[in-house]
N, C-alpha and C positions, 0 to 999 in steps of 0.2 A: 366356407365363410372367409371373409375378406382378416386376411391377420392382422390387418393397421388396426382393425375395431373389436378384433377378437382376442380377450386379456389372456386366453390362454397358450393361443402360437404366438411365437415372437416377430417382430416387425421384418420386413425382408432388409437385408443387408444394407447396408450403405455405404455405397463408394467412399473413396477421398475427394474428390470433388463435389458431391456432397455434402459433406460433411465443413468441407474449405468454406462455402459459401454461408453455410451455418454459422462458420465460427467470425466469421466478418462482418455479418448480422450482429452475434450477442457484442462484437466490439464496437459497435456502433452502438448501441441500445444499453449499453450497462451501467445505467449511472446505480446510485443509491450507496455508495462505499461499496466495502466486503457483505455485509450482511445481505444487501438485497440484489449485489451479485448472485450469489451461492444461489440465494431461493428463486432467482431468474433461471440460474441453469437448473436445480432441482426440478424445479416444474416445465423445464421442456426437456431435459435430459430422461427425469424418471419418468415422471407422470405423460406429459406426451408424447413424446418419440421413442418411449422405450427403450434407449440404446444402451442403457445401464440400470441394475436393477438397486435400489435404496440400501442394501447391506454393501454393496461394492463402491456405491457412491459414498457414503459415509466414512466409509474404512480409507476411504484414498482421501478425506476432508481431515479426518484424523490426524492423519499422517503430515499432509499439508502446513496442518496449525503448527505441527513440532517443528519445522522448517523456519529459518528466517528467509525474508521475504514475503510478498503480497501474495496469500491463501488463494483468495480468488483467481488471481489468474497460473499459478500454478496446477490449482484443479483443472483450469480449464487444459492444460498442458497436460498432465496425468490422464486425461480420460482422453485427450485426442491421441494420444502415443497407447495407448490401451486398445483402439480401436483401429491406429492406421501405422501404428508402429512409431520411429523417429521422425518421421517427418511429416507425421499426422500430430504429434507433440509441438513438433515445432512452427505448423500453420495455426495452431489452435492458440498455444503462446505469443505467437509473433502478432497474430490477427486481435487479439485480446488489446493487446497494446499500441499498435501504428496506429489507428484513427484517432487514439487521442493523442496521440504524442504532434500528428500534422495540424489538429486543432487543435493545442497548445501552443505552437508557436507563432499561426497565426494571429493569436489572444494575446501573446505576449510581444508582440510584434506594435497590436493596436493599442497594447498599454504603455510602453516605453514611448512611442512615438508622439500620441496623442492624448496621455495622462495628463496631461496641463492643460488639456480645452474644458470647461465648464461642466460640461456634460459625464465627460468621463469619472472629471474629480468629484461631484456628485454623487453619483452612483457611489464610488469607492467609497465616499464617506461613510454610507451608508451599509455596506457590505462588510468593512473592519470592525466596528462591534458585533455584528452575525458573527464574525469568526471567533470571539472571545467567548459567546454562548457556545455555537458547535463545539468550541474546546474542551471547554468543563463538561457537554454533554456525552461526549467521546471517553474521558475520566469515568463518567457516571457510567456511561453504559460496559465499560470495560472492568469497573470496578465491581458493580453489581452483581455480574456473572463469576467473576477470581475469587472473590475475598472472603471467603464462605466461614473465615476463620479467625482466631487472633494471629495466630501465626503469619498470615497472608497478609493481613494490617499491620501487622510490627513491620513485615519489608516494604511495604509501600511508603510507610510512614518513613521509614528509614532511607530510602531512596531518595525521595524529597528532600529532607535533612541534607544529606549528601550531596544534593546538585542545588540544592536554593541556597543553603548558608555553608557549605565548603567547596562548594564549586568543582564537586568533581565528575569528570569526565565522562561520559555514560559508554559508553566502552568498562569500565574499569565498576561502572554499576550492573552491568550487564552480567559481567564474568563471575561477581560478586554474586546476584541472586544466583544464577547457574551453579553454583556450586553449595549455597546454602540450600536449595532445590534438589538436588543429588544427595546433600549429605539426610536429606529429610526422607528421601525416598527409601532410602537403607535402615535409617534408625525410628523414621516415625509418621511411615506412609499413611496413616489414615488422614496428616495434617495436608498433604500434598496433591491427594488423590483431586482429577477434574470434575467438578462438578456435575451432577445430570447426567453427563455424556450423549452424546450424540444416540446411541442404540437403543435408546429408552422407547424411542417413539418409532419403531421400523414400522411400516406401513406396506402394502404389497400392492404392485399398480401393473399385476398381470406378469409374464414371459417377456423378460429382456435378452437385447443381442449381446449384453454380459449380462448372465445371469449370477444367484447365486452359487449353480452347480454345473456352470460352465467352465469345461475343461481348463486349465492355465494354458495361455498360447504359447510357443516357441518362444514370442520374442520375451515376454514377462516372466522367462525364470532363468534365474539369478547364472552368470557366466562370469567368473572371474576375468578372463580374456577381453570381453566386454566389457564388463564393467571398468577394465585398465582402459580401454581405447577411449572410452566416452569420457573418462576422469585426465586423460592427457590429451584427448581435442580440447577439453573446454580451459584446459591451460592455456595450451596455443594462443588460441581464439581469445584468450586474456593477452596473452603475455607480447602475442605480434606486434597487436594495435600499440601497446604501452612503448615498445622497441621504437619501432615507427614515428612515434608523436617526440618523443627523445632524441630520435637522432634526428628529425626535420625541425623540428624548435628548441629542443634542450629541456634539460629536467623541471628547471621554475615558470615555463609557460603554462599560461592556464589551461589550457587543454591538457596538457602532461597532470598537472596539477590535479582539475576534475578527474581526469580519468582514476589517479590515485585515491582521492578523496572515497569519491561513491564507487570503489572496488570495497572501500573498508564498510561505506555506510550499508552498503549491501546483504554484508553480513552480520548488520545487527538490526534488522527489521523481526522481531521477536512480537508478536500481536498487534503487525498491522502498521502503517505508515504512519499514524500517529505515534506510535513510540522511537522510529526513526528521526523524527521531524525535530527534536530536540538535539541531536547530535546535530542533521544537518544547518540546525540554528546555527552554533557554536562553531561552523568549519565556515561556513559560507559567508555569513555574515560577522562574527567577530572575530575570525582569526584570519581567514583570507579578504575580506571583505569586498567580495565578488557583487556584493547585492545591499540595499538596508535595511532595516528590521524592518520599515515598511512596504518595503516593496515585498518582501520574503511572505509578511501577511496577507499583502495583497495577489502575491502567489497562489497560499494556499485558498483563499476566497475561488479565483480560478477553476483551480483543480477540483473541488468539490461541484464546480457546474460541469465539467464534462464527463463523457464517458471513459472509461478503463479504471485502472489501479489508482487511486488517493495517491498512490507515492510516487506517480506522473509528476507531482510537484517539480521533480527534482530537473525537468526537460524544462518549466519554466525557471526554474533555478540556470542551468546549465546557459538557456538564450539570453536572460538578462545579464547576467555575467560575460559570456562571448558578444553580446552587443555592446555593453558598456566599457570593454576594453578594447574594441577595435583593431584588432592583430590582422586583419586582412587592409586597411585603407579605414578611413571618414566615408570612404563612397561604397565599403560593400559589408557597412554594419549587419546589416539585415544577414546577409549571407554565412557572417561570422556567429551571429547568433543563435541560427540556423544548425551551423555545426557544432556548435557547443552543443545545443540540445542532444544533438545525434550520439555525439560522445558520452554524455552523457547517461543518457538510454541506455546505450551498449552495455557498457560497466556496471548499469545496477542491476538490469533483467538477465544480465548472461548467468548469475551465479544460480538463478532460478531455474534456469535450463539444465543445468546440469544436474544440479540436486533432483532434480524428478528424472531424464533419463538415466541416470547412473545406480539412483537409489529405487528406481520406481520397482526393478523384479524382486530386491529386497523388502521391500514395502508389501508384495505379491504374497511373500512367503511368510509371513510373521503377522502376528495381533498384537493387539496392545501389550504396550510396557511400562509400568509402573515407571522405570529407572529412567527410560526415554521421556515420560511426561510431565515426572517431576518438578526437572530443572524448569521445561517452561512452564509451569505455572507460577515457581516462583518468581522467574521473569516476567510473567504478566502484571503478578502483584507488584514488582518493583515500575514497571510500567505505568502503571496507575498512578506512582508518585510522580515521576516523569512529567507527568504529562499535566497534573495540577501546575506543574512548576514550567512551563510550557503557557496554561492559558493565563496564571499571573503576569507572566513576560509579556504576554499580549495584552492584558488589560494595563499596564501599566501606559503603552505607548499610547495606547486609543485613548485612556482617560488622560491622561499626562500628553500629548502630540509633541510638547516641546519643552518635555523634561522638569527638573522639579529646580526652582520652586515657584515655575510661572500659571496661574488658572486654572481648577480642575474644570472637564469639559461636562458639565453634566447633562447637555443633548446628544452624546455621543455613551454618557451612563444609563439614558432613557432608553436607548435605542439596546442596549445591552440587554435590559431589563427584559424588554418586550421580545428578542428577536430570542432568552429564557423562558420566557413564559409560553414563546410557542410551539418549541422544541421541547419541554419538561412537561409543561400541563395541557396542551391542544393536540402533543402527539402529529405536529406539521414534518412534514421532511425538508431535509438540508435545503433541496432544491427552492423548495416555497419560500424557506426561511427567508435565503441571499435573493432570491428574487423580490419578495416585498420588503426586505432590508433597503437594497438599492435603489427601490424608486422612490421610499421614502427617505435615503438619503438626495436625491436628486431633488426631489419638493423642498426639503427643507433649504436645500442649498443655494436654491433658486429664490426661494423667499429670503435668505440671508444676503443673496447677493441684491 
């Protein structure tokens, strides 16, 4: 009997090339956030191609979430190094990310350039209240899932507090739940524990080429030796490019600048590019002001139409920044924004690579831990605040365009409304949202004009 269709031999082997062309597929194909990332590769990883069986898929998604950085394409990086070693990690991760990073800059290229033709500025109009819904629905759905508790609501609520009326630094919110997450796990775990859990619902979809009683490979257990070489390449691999961009422009160029930024924002992606997306606020636009608050919105409207990681944001971040400062010439904007992007990328997916090949044979030998998941759930709950205080900032600009205390815009509140009511009670996706947001900002704008 043929084993592609027989649940109980397992699928014959698959190369790395292979598997390469697979993984450049789902990076073409992945819109939906993290969420309908996961369930895209779920359902061709477990359920069709067998390559991993739903206990080992899980257990590495587990693991994943405790990491900062984007879950999604981390998995997809864990299961390609699972299967073809590091440099089956490393196509699966890198292929996850360059389609959208080239169609992001193409996108960001047509927006700087051509964002003042009628057309464009329509659409946006239209698109910037979508993003003040996705905002809060991003809060809602991340809240929903965390907050299972009062404990989990005092941090969130307190989080909020903390970055709306004292203005403090989400860095310093971050380390803050982190460590009330730790001290909970020690003194008062039942308040801290993850909801559900992922293993509630194992399901069996036949004989996989990692099963669950498939031997551990060579490469997936744990070698100190190893785990030191992967933990000082991926310095290198930091620290070169940093050397580099210092001694060819000096420490205050934006490219030095970026690359320093999004090394730190990197590592505090704690559930998901939305909880990132508040610091990058704070560095990009009000303290280096590389970008402005609308263009930064109209950023993330972008990033939620392509494929890859939400926190691809930061490659449009990166090219409006390097085009609008022009360090190459007036004649090779484009080129400079271009590399901004690139720089940018580097710095914020390298520290993703590392944390899965250095951590992944560790990850092989251990199960859950209380003391490990603690911390992030309290960071999710503080997250939750975050992030309310995130889509206020953005309603404030949409409803208010030019500050207070000239007109509130209330076709721009209408369109808020609606583009909530399709995302909360229609159950429409992101995509549908920004897509009928934008032509209905283009009609209206058209009628306006």
């Amino acid at each position: 009997m043929n084993p592609e269709i027989n649940p109980d031999i397992p699928p014959t082997p698959v190369s790395f090339w292979q598997a390469f062309w697979f993984w450049l597929k789902l990076g073409l194909i992945s819109f939906g956030g993290p969420a309908g990332q996961i369930s895209l590769m779920h359902q061709e990883l477990v359920e069709n191609r067998r390559w991993i069986s739903e206990r080992r898929f899980l257990h590495a998604l587990n693991y994943c979430m405790v990491l900062p950085g984007p879950e999604a394409q981390q998995l997809a990086t864990y299961i390609g190094w699972l299967m073809h070693k590091t440099w089956g990690g490393i196509a699966a991760g890198a292929l996850f990310v360059l389609p959208s990073l080239l169609i992001l800059i193409g996108l960001s290229w047509v927006y700087i350039a051509y964002g003042h033709l009628p057309l464009i500025a329509g659409l946006f109009y239209g698109i910037k209240p979508a993003v003040v819904a996705i905002v809060l629905h991003a809060a809602f759905r991340i809240g929903s899932r965390t907050l299972k508790n009062k404990a989990l609501w005092a941090i969130a609520a307190a989080s909020f507090l903390a970055i709306f009326v004292l203005k403090v630094p989400f860095p310093l919110i971050v380390i803050f739940a982190a460590i009330v997450g730790w001290l909970g796990g020690r003194f008062a775990p039942n308040w801290f524990q993850i909801g559900g859990g992922h293993a509630a619902s194992l399901q069996s979809y036949g004989a996989a080429l990692i099963g669950d009683e498939t031997p551990q490979q060579a490469h997936a257990q744990f070698s100190l030796r190893r785990f030191v070489i992967v933990l000082l390449s991926g310095v290198l691999l930091w620290a070169l490019p940093i050397i580099m961009l210092m001694a060819i422009y000096g420490v205050k160029h934006i490219l030095t600048q970026m690359g320093l930024f999004f090394s730190k924002a990197a590592l505090l992606t704690f559930g998901g590019a939305y909880a990132v997306l508040p610091y990058v606020f704070q560095g990009a636009v009000e303290h280096y002001a590389w970008l402005s608050a609308t263009q930064m919105m109209d950023g993330l409207a972008l990033g939620e139409t392509t494929p890859g990681p939400l926190i691809m944001v930061v490659a449009y971040v990166g090219f409006i920044g390097g085009y609008l400062n022009a360090f190459l010439g007036p004649e090779q904007v484009f080129l400079a924004g271009a590399i901004a992007a690139c720089v940018v990328t580097w710095f914020t997916f390298l520290p993703s690579f590392i944390f899965i090949l250095a951590g992944g044979p560790l990850v092989e030998s251990t199960h859950n831990n209380l003391q490990l998941t603690a911390p992030l759930t309290a960071i999710t709950a503080a997250v939750v605040g975050v992030i309310v205080n995130l889509a206020l900032f953005f309603a404030f600009h949409v409803l208010w365009p030019q500050g207070l205390p000239p007109k509130f815009d209330f076709t721009a509140a209408g369109l808020v409304l609606l583009a909530a009511l399709a995302l909360f009670k229609l159950k429409r996706s992101v995509i549908e949202v920004i897509a009928s947001s934008a032509l209905l900002g283009l009609l209206l704008n058209t009628l306006a004009g």
